[in-house]
mmCIF file of the C-alpha atoms, coordinates in Angstrom:
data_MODEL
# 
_entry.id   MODEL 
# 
loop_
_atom_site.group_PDB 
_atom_site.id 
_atom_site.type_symbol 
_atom_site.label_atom_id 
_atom_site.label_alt_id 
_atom_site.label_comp_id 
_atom_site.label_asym_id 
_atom_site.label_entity_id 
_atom_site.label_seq_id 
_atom_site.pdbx_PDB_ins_code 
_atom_site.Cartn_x 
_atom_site.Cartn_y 
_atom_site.Cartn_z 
_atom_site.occupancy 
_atom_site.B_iso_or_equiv 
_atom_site.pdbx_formal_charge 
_atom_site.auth_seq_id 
_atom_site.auth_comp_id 
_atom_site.auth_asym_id 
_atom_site.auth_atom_id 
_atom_site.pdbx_PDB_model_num 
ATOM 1   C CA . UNK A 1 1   ? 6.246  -35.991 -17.862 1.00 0.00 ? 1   UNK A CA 1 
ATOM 2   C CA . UNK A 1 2   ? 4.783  -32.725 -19.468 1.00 0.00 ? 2   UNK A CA 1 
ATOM 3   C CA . UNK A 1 3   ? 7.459  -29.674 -19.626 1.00 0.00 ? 3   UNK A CA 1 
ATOM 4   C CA . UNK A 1 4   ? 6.471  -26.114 -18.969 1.00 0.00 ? 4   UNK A CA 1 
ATOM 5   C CA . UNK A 1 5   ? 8.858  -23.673 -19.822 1.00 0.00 ? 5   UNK A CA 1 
ATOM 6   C CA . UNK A 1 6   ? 8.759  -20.333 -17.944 1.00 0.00 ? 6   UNK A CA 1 
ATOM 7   C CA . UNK A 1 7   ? 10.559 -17.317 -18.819 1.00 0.00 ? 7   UNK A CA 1 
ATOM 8   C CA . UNK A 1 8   ? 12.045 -15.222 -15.619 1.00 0.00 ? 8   UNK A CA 1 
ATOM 9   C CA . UNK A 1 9   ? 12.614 -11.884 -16.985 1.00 0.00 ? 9   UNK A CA 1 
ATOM 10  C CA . UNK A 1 10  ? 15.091 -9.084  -15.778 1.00 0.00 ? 10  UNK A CA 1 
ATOM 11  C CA . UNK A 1 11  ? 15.301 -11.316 -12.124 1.00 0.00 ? 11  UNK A CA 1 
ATOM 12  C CA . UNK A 1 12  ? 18.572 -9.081  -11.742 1.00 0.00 ? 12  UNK A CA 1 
ATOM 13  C CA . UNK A 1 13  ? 16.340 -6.022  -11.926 1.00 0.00 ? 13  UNK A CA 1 
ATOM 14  C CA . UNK A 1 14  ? 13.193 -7.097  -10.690 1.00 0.00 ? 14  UNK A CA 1 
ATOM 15  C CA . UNK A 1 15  ? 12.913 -9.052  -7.309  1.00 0.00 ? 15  UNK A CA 1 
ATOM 16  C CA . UNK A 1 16  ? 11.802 -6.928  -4.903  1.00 0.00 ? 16  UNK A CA 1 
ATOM 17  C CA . UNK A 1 17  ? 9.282  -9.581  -3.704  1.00 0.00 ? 17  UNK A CA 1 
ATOM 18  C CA . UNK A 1 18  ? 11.163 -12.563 -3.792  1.00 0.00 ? 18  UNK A CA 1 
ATOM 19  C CA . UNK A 1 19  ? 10.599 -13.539 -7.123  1.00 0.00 ? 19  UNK A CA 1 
ATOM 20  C CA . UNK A 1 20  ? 13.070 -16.290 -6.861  1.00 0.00 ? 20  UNK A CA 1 
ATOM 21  C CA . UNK A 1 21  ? 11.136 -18.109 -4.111  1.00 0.00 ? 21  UNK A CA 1 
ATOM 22  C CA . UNK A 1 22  ? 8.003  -17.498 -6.534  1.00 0.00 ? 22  UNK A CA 1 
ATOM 23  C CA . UNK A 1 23  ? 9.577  -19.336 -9.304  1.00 0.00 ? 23  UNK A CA 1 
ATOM 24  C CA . UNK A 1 24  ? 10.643 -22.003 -6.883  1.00 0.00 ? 24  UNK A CA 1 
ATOM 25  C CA . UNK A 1 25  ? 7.396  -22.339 -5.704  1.00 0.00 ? 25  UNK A CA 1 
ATOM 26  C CA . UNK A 1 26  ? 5.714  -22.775 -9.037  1.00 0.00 ? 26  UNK A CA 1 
ATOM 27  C CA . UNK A 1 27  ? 7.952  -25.251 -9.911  1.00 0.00 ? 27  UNK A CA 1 
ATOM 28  C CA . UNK A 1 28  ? 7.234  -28.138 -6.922  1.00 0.00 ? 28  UNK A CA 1 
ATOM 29  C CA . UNK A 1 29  ? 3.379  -27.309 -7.515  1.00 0.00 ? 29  UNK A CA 1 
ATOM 30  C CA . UNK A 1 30  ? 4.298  -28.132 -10.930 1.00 0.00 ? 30  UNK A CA 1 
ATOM 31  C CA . UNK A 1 31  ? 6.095  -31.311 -9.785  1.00 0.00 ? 31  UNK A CA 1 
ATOM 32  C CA . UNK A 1 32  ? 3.569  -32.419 -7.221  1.00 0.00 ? 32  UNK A CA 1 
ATOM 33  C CA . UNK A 1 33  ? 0.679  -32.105 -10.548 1.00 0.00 ? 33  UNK A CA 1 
ATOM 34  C CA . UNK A 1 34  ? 3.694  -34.219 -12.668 1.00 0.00 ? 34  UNK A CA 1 
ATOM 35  C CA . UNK A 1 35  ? 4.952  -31.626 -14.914 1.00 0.00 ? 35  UNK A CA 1 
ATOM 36  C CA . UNK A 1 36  ? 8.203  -30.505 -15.145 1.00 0.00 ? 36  UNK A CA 1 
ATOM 37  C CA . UNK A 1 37  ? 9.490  -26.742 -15.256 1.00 0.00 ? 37  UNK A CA 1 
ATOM 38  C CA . UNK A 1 38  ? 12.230 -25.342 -17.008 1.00 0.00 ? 38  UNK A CA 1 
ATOM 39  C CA . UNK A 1 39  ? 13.097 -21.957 -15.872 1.00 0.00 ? 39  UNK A CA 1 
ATOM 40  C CA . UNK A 1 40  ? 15.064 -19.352 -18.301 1.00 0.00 ? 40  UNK A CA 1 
ATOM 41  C CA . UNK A 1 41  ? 16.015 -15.892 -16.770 1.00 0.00 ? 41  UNK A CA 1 
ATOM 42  C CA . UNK A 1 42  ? 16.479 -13.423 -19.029 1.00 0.00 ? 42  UNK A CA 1 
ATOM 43  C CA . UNK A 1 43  ? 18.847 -10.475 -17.757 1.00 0.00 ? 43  UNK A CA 1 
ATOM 44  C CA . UNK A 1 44  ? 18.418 -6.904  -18.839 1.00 0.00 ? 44  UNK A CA 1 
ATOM 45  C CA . UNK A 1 45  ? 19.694 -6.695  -22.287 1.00 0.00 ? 45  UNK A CA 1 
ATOM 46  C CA . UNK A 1 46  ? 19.615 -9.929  -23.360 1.00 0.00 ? 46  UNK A CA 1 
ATOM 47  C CA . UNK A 1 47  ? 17.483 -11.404 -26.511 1.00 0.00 ? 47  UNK A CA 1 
ATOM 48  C CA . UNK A 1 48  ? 14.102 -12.915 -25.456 1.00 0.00 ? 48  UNK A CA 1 
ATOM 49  C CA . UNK A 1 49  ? 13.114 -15.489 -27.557 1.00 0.00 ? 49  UNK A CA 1 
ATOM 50  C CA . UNK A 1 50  ? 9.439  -15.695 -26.936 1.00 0.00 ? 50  UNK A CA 1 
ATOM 51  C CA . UNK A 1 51  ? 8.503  -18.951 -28.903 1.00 0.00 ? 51  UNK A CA 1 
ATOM 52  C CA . UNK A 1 52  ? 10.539 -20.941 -26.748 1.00 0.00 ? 52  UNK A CA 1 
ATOM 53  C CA . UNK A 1 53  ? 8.359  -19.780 -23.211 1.00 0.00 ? 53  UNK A CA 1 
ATOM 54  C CA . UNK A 1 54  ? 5.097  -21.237 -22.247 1.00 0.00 ? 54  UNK A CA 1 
ATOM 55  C CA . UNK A 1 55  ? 4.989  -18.719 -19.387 1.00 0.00 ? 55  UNK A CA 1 
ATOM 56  C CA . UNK A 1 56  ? 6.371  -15.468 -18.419 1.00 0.00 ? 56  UNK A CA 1 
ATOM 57  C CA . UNK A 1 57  ? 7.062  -14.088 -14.945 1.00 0.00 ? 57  UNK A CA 1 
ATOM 58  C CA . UNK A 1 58  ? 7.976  -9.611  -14.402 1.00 0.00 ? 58  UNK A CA 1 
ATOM 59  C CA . UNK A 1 59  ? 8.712  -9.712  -11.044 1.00 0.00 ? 59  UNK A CA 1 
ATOM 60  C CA . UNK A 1 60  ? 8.484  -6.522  -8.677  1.00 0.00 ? 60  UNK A CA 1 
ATOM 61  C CA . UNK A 1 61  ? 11.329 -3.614  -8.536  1.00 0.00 ? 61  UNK A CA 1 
ATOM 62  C CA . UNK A 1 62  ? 11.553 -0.307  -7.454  1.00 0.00 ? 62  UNK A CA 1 
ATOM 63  C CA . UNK A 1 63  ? 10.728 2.656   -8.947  1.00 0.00 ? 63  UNK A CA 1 
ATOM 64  C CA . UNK A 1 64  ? 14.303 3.077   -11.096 1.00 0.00 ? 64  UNK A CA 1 
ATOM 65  C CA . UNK A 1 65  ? 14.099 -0.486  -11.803 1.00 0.00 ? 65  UNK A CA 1 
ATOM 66  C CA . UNK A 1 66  ? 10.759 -0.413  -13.229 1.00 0.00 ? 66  UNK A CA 1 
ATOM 67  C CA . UNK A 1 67  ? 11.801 2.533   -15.471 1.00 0.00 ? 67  UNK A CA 1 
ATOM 68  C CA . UNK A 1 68  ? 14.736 0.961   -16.631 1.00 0.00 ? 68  UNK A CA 1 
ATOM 69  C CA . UNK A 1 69  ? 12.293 -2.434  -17.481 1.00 0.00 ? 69  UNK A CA 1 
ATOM 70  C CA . UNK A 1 70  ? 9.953  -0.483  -18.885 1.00 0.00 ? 70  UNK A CA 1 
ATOM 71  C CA . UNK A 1 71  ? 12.478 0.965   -21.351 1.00 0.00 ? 71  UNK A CA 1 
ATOM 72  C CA . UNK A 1 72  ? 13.001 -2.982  -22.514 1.00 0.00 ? 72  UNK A CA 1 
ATOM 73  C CA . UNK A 1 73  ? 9.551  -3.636  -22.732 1.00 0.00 ? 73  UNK A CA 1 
ATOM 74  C CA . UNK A 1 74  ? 9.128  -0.950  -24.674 1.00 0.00 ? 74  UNK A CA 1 
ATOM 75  C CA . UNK A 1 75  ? 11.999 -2.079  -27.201 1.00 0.00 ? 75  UNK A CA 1 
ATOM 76  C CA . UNK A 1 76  ? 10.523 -5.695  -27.601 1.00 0.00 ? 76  UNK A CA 1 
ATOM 77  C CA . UNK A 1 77  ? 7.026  -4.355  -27.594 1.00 0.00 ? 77  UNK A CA 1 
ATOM 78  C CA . UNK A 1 78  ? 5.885  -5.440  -30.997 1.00 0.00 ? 78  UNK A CA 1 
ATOM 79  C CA . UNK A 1 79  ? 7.429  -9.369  -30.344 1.00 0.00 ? 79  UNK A CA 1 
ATOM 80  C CA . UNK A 1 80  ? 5.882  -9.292  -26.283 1.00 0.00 ? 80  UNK A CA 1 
ATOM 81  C CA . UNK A 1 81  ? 2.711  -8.144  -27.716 1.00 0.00 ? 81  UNK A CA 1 
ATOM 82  C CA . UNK A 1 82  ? 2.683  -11.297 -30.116 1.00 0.00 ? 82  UNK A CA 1 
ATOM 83  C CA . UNK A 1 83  ? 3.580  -13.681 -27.466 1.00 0.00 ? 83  UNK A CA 1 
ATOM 84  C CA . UNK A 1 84  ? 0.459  -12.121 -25.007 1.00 0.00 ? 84  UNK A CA 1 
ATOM 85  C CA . UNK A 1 85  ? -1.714 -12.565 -28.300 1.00 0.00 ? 85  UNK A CA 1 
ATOM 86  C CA . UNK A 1 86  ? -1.080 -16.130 -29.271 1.00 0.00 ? 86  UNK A CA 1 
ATOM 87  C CA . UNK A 1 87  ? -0.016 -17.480 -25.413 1.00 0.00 ? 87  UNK A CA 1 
ATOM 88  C CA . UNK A 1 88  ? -1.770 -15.535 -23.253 1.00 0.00 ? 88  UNK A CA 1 
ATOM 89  C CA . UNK A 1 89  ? 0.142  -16.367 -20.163 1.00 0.00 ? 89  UNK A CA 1 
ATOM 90  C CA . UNK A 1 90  ? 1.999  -13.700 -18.442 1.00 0.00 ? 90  UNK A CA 1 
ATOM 91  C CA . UNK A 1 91  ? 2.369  -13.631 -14.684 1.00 0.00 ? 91  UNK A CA 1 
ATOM 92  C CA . UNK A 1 92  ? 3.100  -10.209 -13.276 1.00 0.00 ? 92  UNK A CA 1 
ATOM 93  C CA . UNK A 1 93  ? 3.964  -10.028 -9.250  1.00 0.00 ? 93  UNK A CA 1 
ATOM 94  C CA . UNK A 1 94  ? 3.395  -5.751  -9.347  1.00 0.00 ? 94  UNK A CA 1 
ATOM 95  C CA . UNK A 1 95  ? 1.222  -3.726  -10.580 1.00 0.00 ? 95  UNK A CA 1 
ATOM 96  C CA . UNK A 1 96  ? 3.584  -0.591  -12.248 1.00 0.00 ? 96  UNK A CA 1 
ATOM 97  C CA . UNK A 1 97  ? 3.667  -2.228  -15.411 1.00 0.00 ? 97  UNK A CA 1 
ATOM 98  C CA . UNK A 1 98  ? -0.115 -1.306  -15.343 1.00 0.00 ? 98  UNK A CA 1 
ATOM 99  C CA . UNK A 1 99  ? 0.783  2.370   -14.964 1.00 0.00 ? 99  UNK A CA 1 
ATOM 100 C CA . UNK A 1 100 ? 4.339  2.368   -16.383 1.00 0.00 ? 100 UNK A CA 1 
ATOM 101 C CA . UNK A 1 101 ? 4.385  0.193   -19.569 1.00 0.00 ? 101 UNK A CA 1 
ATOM 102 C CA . UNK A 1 102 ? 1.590  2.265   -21.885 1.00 0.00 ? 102 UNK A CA 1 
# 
């Protein structure tokens, strides 16, 4: 069975849309196509380690949790910018990191 490993980050800032039941989702479509999913959340302030994720998921938040994610984003901007270059694959359920993340 073929492994995709998706990285959940800041779920304990950003799940204003049910980002959980996203990720839960995505995983039994995975299953019923014969792949497995690993999913690793990655709470605010912890080390991302980007060459272990196939995907990536930023889930929706509120204003002050957007600002606070965007402050992360912007510290790990050079190594997320190298993952979206060589991966590719970055699901985003929102679209302030469009207008918050520049």
């Amino acid at each position: 069975m073929k492994k995709l490993t998706i990285g959940h980050l800041y779920p304990d800032l950003l799940n204003l849309y049910g980002d959980r039941g996203n990720i839960q989702c995505f995983r039994k479509r995975l299953e019923w196509r014969g792949m497995e999913a690993e999913v690793i959340p990655f709470l605010s302030g912890e080390k991302i380690d980007f060459s272990k994720l196939d995907i990536v998921l930023l889930g929706g938040g509120s204003d002050r949790e957007q600002e606070l994610v965007c402050g992360f984003l912007k510290d790990i901007k050079d190594d997320f910018k190298a993952y979206v270059e060589d991966r590719v694959v970055v699901l985003i359920d929102n679209e302030w990191i469009e207008f918050k993340a520049k």
